[in-house]
GURORO-397686 format. One record per residue (C-alpha): z, y, x. Coordinates in Angstrom, 2 decimals. Layout:
N
+---------+---------+---------+
|       w |       v |       u |
+---------+---------+---------+
|       Z |       Y |       X |
...
+---------+---------+---------+
//
This chain:
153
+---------+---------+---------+
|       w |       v |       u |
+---------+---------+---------+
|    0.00 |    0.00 |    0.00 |
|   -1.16 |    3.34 |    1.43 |
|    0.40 |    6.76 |    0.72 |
|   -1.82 |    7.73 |   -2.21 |
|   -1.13 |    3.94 |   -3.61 |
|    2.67 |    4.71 |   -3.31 |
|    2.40 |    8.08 |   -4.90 |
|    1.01 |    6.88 |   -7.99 |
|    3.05 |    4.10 |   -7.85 |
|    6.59 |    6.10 |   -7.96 |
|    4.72 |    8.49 |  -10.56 |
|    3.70 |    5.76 |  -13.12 |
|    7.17 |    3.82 |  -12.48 |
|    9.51 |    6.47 |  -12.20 |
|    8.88 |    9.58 |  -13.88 |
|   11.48 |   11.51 |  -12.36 |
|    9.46 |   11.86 |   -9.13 |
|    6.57 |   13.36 |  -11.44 |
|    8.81 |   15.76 |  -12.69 |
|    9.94 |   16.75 |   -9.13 |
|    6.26 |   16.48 |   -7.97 |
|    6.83 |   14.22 |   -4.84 |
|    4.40 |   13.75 |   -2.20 |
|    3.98 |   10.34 |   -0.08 |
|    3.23 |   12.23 |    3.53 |
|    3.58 |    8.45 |    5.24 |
|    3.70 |    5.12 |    4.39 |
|    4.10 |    2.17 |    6.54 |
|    6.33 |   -0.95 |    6.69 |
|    8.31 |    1.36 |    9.21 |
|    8.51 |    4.48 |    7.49 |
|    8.25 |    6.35 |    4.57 |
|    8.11 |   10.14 |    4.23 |
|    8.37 |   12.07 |    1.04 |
|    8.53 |   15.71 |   -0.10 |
|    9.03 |   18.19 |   -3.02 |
|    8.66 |   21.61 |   -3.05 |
|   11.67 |   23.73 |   -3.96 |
|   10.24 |   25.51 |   -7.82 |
|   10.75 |   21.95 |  -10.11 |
|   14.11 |   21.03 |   -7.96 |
|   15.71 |   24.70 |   -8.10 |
|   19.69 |   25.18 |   -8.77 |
|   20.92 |   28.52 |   -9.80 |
|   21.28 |   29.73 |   -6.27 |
|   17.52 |   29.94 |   -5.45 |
|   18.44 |   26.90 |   -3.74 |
|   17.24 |   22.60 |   -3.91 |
|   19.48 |   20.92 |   -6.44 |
|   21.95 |   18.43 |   -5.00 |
|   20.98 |   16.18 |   -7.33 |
|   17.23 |   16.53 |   -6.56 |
|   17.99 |   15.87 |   -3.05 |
|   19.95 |   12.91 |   -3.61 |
|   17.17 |   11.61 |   -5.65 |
|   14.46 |   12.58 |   -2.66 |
|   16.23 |   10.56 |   -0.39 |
|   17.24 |    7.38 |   -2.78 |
|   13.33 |    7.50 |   -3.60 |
|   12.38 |    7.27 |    0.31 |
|   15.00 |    4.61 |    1.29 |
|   13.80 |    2.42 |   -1.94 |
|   10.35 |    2.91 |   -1.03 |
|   10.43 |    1.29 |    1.83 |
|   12.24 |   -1.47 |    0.59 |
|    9.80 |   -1.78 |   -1.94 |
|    6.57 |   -1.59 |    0.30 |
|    8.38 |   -3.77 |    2.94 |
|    8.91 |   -6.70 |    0.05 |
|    5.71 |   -6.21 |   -1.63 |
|    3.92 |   -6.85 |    1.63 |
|    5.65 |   -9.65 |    1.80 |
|    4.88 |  -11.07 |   -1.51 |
|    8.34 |  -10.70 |   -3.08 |
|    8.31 |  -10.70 |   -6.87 |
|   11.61 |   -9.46 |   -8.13 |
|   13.73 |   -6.18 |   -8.62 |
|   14.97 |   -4.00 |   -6.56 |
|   17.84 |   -2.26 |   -7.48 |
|   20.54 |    0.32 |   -5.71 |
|   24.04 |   -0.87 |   -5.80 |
|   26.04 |    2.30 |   -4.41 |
|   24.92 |    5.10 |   -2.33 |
|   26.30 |    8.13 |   -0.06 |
|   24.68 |   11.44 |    0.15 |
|   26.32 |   14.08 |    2.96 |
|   24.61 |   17.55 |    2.31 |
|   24.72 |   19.46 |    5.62 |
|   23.07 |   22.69 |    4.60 |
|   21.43 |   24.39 |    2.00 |
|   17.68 |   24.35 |    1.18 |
|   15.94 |   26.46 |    0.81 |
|   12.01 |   25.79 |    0.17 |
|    9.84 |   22.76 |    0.53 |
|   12.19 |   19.17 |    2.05 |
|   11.46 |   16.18 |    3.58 |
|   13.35 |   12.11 |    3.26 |
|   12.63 |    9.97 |    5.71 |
|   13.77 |    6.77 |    5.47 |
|   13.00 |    4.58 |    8.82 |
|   13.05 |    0.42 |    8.72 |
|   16.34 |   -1.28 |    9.13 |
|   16.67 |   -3.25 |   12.37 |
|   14.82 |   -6.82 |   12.82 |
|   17.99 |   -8.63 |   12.78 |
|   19.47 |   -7.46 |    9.22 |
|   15.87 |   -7.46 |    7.63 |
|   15.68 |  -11.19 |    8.76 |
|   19.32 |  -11.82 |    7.68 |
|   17.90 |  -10.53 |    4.12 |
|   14.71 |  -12.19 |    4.22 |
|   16.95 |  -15.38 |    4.65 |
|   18.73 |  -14.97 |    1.50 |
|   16.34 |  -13.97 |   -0.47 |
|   14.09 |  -16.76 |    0.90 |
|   16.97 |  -19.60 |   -0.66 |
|   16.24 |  -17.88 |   -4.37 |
|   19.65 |  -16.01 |   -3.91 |
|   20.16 |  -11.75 |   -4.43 |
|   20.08 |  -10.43 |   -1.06 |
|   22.23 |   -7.06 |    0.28 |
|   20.93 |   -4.53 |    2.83 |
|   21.45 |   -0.66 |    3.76 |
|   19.15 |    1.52 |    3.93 |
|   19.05 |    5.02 |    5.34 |
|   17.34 |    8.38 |    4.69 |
|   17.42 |   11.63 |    6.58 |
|   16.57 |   14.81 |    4.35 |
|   14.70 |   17.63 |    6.50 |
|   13.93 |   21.44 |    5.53 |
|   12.22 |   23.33 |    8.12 |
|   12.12 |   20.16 |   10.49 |
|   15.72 |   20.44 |   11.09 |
|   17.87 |   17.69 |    9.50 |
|   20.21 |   19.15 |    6.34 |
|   21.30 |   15.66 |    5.26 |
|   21.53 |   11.90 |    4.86 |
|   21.62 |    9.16 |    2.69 |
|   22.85 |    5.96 |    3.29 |
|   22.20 |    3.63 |    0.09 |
|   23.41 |   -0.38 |   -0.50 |
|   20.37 |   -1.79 |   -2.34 |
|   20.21 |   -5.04 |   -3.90 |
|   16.67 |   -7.30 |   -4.19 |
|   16.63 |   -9.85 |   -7.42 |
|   14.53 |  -12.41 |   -6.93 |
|   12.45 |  -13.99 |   -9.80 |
|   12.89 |  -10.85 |  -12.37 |
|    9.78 |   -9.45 |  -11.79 |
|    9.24 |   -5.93 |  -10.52 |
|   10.14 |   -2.95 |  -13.09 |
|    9.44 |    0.09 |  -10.90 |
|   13.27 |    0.31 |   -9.82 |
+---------+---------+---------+
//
């Protein structure tokens, strides 16, 4: 799945990054990047909504999940379990997630699980940017459930 692929993806399946109008800058099993400019994810301070920044972030991490599993054949859901979102600094305009690929060692200790037919745990991580200087991450517990079928989230 390429960036253009993902985009319409996350539009059709979840709305919410429609509304926020998020763009797929990169997509690869290593990495996603997404942004959203600041005018649908204002706050009252002329400033990004926490909760739209939260959201950016959740959306990159799960992404890549997603893409990384899909490649892979999985058919199942992916869901988020809990999450953590520090917020560093305000923003002010256009932001950036990131969300890199966890190391080979936990992604095969998932793969195993999910390979026996059983839910399988991992983190995942996301850096929000705003003028290509980091203003916070995201750190999100997601769970994969094999054998639902995919619904988007």
């Amino acid at each position: 799945m390429n960036a253009g692929e993902l985009g319409r993806y996350l539009h059709t399946h979840i709305p919410l990054s429609a509304a926020m109008r998020v763009e797929v800058l990169e997509a690869s099993r290593e990495r996603v990047r997404l942004s959203a400019p600041l005018a649908p994810n204002i706050n009252h301070r002329g400033t990004v909504f926490g909760g739209s920044a939260a959201a950016l972030a959740t959306l990159a991490a799960w992404a890549l999940l997603h893409l990384r599993l899909s490649a892979e054949g999985f058919a199942g859901r992916i869901v988020i379990r809990r999450s953590h979102m520090d917020f560093e600094k305000p923003i002010a305009g256009a932001f950036e997630a990131r969300a890199e690929a966890p190391d080979e060692p936990r992604w095969r200790r998932f793969r195993a699980t999910l390979a026996r037919g059983r839910p399988a745990r991992i983190e995942m991580r996301a850096v929000l940017t705003f003028g290509g200087a980091k203003v916070g991450a995201f750190t999100g517990e997601f769970v994969a459930l094999p054998g639902l079928g995919d619904d988007g989230g």
